[in-house]
C-alpha positions as CSV (number, residue, x, y, z in Angstrom):
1,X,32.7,19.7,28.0
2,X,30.4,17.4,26.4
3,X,32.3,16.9,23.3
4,X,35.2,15.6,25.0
5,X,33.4,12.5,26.5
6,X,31.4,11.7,23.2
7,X,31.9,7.7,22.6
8,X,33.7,7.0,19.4
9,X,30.9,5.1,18.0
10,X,29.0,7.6,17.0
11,X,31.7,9.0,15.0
12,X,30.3,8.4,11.3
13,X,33.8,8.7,9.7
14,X,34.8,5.2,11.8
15,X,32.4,3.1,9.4
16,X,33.9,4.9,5.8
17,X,37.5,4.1,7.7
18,X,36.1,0.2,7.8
19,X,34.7,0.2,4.4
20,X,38.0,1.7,2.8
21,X,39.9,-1.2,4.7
22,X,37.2,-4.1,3.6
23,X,38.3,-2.4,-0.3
24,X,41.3,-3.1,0.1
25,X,41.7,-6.6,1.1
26,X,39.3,-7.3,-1.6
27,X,41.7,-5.4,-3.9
28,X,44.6,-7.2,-2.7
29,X,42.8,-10.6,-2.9
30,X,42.4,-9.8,-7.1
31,X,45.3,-8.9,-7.4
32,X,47.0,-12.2,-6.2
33,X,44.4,-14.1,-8.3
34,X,45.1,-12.0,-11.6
35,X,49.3,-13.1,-10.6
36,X,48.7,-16.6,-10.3
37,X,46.9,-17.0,-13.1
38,X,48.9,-17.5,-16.2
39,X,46.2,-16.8,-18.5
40,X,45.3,-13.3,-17.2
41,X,48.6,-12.6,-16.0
42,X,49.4,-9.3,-17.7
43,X,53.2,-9.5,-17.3
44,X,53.5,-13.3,-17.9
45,X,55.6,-13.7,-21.3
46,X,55.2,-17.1,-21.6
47,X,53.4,-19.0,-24.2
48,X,50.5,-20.9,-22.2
49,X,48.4,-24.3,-22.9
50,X,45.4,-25.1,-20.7
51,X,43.6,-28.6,-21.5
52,X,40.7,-28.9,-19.5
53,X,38.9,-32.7,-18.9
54,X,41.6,-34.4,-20.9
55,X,40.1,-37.0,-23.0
56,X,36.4,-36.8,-22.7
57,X,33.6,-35.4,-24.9
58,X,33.7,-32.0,-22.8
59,X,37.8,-31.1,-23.7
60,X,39.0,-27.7,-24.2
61,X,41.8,-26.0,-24.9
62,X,43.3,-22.7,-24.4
63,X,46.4,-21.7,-25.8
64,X,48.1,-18.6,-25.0
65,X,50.5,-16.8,-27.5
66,X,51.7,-13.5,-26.6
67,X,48.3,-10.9,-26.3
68,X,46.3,-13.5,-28.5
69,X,44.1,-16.8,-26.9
70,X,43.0,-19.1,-29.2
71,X,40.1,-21.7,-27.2
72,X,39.6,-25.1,-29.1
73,X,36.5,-26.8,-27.8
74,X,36.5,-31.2,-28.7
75,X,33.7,-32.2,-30.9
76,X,33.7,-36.0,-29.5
77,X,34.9,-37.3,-32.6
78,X,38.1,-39.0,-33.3
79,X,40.6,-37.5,-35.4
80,X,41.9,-38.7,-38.5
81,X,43.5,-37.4,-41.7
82,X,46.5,-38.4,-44.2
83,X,50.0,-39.6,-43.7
84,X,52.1,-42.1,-43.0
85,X,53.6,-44.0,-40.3
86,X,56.8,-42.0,-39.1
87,X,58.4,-44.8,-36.7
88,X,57.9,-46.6,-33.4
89,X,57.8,-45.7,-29.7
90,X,58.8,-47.9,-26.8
91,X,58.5,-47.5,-23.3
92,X,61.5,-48.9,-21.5
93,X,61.5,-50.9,-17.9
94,X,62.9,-47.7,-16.4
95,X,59.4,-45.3,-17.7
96,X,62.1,-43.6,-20.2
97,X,60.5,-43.7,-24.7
98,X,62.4,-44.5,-27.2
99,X,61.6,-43.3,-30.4
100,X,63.0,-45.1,-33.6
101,X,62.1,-43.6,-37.0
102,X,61.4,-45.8,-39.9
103,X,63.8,-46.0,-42.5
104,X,63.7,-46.8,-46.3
105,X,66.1,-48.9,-47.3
């Protein structure tokens, strides 16, 4: 007869019960961070860009194509190279750009 009115908090299986539950919300919680992130996002297609501090010293970039990501860290120095001027770009009244290429006549 003692067996029947044993409390259930001495039951030892109760606290592996509460452990497997505290797994899984954990396991759930990843989960939902791995599908929001488009970086790790295993079944996310998409070609990706990440710019990070846009503009300052401490830029990166982290572009995403297919399996492959490339990261491009800024080296604080302006860039330059050769070429030649292609056209002009105006912004209108309305926020809309016009580009207008330059033509040789």
């Amino acid at each position: 007869m003692k067996l029947l009115h044993e409390p259930e908090s001495d039951d030892p299986i109760l606290s592996v019960v509460n452990l497997i539950d505290i797994f899984l919300v954990i396991i759930a919680a990843l989960l939902i961070t791995v599908a929001q992130n488009p970086l790790i996002n295993p079944f996310n297609k998409q070609d990706v860009t990440v710019i990070t501090d846009p503009g300052k010293p401490s830029m990166e970039m982290l572009v995403k194509k297919g399996e492959k990501i490339e990261k491009y860290k800024a080296n604080g120095n302006i860039g330059s190279g050769d070429g030649e001027k292609a056209g002009v770009a105006y912004r209108m009244k309305d926020g809309s750009m016009i580009y207008v290429p330059e033509g040789k006549p």
